[in-house]
N, C-alpha and C positions, 0 to 999 in steps of 0.2 A: 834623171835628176831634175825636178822642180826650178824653176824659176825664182829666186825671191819677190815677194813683192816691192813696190817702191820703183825705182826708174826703169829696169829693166824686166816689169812687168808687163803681160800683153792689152793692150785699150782695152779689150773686153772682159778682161779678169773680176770676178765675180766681187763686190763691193764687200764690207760688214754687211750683216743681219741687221734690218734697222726694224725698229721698233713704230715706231708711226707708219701709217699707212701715208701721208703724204710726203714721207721721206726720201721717198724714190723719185718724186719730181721734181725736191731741191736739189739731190746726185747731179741730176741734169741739167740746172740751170733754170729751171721754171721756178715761179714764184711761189708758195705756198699759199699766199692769199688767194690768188689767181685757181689753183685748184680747189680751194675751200667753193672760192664763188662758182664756180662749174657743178661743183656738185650741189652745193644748195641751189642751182637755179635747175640743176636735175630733178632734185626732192620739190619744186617748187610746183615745174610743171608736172608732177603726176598728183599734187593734192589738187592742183586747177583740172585733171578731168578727174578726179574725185571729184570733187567739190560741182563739179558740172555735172555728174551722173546723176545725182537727187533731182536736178532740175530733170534728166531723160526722161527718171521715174515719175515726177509727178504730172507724167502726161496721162499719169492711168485716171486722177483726179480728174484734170483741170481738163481734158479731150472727152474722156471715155465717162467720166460719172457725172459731172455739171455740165457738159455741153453738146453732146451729141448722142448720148446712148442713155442713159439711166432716167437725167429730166425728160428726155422726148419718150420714154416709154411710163413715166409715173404721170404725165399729161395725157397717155393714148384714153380712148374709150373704155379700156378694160376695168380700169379704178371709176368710173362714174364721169358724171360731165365734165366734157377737159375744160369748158371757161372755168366751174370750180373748182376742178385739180389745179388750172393756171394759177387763180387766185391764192390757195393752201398752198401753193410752191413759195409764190412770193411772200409769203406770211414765214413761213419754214427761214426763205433764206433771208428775211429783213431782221427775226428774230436770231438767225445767228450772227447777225452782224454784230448787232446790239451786244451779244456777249463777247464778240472781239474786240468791236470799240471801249469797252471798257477792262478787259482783258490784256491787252495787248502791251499798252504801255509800262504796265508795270511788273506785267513777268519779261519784256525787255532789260527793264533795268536792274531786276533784281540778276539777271544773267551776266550782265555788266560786271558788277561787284561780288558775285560768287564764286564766278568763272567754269560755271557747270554749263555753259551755254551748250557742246555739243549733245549730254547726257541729254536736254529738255528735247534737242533736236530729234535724239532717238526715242526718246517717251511719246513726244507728239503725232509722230512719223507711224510709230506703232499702232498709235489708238487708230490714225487715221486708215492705217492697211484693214485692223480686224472691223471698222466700220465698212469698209468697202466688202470685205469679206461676206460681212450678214446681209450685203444686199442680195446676195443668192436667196433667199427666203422670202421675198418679197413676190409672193405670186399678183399675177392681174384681175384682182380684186377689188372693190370699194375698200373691205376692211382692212387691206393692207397697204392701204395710201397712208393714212400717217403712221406706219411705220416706218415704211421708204423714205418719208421725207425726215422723220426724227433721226434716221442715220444718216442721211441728206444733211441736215445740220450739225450734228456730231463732228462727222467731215470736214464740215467746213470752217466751223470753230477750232478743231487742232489745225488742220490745215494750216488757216492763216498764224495760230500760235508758232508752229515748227517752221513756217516762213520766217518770222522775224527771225529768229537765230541762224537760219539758213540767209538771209540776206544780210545780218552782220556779221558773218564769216568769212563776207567777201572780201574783207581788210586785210583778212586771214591768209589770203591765196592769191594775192594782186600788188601792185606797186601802183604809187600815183601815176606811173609814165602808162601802167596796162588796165586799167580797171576799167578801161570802155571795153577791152575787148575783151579781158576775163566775162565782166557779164554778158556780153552782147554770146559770148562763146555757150554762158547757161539759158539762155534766154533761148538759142538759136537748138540744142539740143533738146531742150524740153519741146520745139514744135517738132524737131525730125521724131523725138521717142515718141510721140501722138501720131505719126505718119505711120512707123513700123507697126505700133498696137494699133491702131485703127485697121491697120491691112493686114493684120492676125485675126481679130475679130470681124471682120467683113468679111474673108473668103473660108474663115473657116467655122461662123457659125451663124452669121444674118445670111448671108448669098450663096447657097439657097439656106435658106432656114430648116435647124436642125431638129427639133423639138416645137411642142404643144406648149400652155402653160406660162408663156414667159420664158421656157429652157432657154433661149439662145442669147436674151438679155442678161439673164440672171448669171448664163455659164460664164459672161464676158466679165461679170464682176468677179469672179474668182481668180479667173486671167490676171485680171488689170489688178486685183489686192497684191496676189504673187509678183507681177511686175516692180510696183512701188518696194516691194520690201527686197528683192533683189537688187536693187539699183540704189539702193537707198544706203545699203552697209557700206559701199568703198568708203565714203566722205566719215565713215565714222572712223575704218582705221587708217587714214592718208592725214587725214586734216588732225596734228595735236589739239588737246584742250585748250579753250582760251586761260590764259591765264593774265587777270586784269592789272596794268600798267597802274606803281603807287599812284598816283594823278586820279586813277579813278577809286582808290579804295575809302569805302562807305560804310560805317557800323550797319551790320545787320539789322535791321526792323522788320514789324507785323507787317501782315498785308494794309491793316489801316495807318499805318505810318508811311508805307509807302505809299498811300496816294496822295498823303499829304505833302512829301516828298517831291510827287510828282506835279501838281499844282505851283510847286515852288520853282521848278527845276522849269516847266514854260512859264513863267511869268519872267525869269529870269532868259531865257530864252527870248521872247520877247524886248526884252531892253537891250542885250547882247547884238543877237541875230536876226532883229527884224524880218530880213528879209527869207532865213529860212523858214520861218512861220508862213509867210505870204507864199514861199514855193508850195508847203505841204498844203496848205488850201487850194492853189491853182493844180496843183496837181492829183488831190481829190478827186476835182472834177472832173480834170483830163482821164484820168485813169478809170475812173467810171462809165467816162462814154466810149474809153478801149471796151473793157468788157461787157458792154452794152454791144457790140459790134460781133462779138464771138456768140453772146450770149443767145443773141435773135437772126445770128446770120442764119440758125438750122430753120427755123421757124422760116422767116422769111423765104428763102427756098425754096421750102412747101408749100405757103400761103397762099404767095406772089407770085413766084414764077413755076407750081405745079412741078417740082422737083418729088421724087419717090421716095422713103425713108432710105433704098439702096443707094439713088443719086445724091441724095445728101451728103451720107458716109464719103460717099467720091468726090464729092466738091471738098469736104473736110480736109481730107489726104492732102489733094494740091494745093488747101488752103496751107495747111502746115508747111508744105514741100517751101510755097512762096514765105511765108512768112520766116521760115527756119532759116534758107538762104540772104534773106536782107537783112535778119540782125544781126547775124555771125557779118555779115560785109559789113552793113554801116556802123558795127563796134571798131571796126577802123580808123573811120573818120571822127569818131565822138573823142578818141584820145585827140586828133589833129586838129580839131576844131571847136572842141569841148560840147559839155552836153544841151546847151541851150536849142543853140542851130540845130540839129538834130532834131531835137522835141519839136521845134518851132515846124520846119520843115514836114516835116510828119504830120503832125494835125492840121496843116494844111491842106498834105495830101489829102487826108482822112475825110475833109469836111467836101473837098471838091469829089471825090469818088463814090462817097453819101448821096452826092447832088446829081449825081449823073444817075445812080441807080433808081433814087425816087425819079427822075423827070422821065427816066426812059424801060418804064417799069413793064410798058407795054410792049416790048422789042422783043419778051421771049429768053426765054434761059441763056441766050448767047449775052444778053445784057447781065447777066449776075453773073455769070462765067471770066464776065471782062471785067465791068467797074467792080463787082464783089473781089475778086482777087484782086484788085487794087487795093481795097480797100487792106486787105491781110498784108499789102507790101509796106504798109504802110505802121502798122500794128503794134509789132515787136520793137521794132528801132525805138519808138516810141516810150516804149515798157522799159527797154533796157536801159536806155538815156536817161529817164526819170530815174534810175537805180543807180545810175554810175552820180549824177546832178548831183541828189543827197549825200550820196558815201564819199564823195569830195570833200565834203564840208565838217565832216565829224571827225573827234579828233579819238585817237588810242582809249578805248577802254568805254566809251558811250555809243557803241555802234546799237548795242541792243535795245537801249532806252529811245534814240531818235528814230531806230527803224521801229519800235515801235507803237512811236507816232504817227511813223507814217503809213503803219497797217487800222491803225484806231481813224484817224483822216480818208482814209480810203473808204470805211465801213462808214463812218458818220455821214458818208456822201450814196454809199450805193441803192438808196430809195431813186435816184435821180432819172436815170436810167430807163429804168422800168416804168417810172409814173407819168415821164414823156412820152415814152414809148403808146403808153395806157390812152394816156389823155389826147396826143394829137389821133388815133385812131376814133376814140370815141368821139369827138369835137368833129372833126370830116371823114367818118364814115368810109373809110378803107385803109386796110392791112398795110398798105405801099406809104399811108402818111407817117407808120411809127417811125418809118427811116429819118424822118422830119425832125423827130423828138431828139435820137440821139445822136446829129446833126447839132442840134440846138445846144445840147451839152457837149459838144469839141467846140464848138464857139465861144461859150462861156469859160471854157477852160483855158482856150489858146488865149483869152482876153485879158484874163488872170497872170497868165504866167509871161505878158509882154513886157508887164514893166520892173519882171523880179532882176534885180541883177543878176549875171552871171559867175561875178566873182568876188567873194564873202568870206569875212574872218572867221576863222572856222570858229565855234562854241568855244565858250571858255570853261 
């Protein structure tokens, strides 16, 4: 005979059937809210490494095709003289800037008010995989240098396009108490994803080299495209569609409306936020002479300190190793102390580790072993700071339009770099003075950004 329920039922006798799944934790005495918030900070952290894998992946770009493998082999001797491959590079990529500085702000904002910002993500992300793809075709030819460099720019104009919506997603996947370290987290995995693909493609097709023809370059672009479109899906199905906050909803307009649009929106900006204007200009700069650092650390290497294109690749690794470690940490401190200090702190670093490698250029590869990896500790924090600085300041529904000022600001400045680089070399006559130039450009930057305030009403 059964027990009745009610007083002389046993403590563990099985409840109703309840209908909600968090039913079973108000039975007990737990809060309901208190479950909701555990699980949505569950769903939270897996769209933050979603969202941080696209950064893994675009280390097949930003390592493997612009900085260590694809430019240093469309400069070898095999396309014709490398000062004018040098030259036809920097042309390639000046010219795609120009298409992003002008691009950029206003497929930002139309992402704002449409709320397709992930879809552009994946459109951009795409074109940029099957460019990287075709660089397999690019035999070591004269006549196929401006090929290589036409998908060289292809690249890099979706590239920075699919950045902007990838770096106002961040809003997407962060809380104002975590957004130093959510970035500092993408920032810090995109240099380990360039440590692992760098040490797939170094042991298993430059060291020993596999192939005649360019094979072992050419094979590493098919690698590094497959990488990118691998690593690139989670953030599509982790992260939902933006869907734009009333606050930001905008009648749809032409493209030529919306730059009319966009003229209005910074002059308005301007009168508002002063001082975010003056950060995107200081940080122009700054961010210029980071990738001036990456850009010509492989060069320099070789130039300077008689590094091999295999010791190159290995300086790369540890360069990534150090930089991926210090901006996952110092995304710690940029919550606790906010992003100024940080940036400030950083291009200090930068500009004293600059100075050490030009004044002691003659010490032999243990001096670019030491200050050059300073210089990479120095790097990241940097980058990521500048990301978290801005994305402070923007309010619900304009992340795509401000970041993508601050991708048009970044490109209106990246002649700087290069043309110091150029000019203090030719002006005194050795390789070891370009360190001079972008040197000169962390100075002008960090000079720029001493007097922006730290803390600003966010846009109205």
């Amino acid at each position: 005979m059964s027990e009745p329920e009610g007083e002389g039922a046993p403590r563990n006798f099985p409840p109703t059937p309840l209908t909600r799944a968090d039913g079973a934790a108000a039975t007990i005495g737990i809060d309901t809210a208190q479950v909701e918030a555990v699980a949505a900070q569950g769903a939270r952290k897996g769209r933050i490494v979603a969202w941080g894998l696209w950064d893994w992946g675009s280390a097949a770009f930003n390592a493997v095709v612009t900085t260590f493998v694809f430019t240093v082999y469309l400069t070898s001797s095999g396309f014709g003289n490398p000062e004018e491959s040098n030259i036809a590079l920097s042309v390639a990529i000046a010219g795609a800037g120009i298409i992003v500085a002008v691009l950029a702000p206003v497929i930002g904002q139309r992402s704002d008010t449409s709320g397709h910002r992930k879809r552009w993500l994946a459109v951009n992300t795409f074109i940029v995989v099957v460019a990287i793809a075709l660089m397999y075709f690019v035999y070591p030819a004269p006549e196929f240098l401006w090929f290589g460099l036409g998908l060289l720019a292809v690249g890099t104009v979706f590239f920075e396009l699919a950045s902007v919506n990838y770096n106002a997603m961040l809003a997407q996947v962060s809380t104002p108490r975590s957004i130093g370290r959510v970035s500092g987290l993408g920032w810090g995995l995109g240099y380990v994803g360039g440590i692992v693909l760098l040490l797939i493609v170094y042991f298993g097709l430059i060291q020993p080299d596999v192939g005649e023809d360019g094979f072992a370059v050419r094979m590493s672009m098919l690698i590094a495209a497959g990488w990118f479109a691998l690593f690139a899906l989670p953030v599509l199905f982790a992260v939902p569609e933006f869907t734009p906050p009333p606050s930001a909803a905008r009648e749809r307009v032409g493209i030529v409306d919306s730059y009319r649009r966009l003229f209005r929106d910074i002059r308005r900006l301007w009168k508002d936020s002063r001082q975010t204007v003056w950060f995107l200009l200081a940080s122009a700069v700054f961010r210029d002479g980071l990738t001036g650092v990456f850009t010509f650390g492989g060069v320099l290497a070789g130039t300077v300190f008689g590094f091999t294109p295999g010791e190159v690749i290995i300086f790369a690794i540890a360069a990534n190793v150090v930089a991926g470690i210090s901006t996952i940490t110092v995304g710690l401190l940029d919550d606790k102390l906010g992003a100024k200090p940080v940036i400030i702190t950083a291009l200090i670093g930068l500009i004293i580790s600059g100075m050490l490698v030009f004044l002691l250029h003659d010490g032999g590869q243990i001096v670019f072993w030491t200050a050059g990896l300073a210089l990479c500790l120095f790097v990241g924090p940097a980058q990521s700071a500048s990301r978290t600085f801005l994305a402070r300041l923007i309010p619900a529904g304009r992340e795509g339009e401000v970041f993508g000022l601050y991708a048009t600001t970044g490109r209106a400045a990246v002649w700087m770099s290069p043309t110091m680089y150029g000019l203090f070399i030719a002006i005194f006559g050795g390789a070891h003075f370009g360190i001079l130039g972008i040197v000169l450009v962390l100075v002008v930057g960090l000079a720029l950004l001493i007097p922006v305030q730290a803390k600003q009403a966010q846009l109205r």
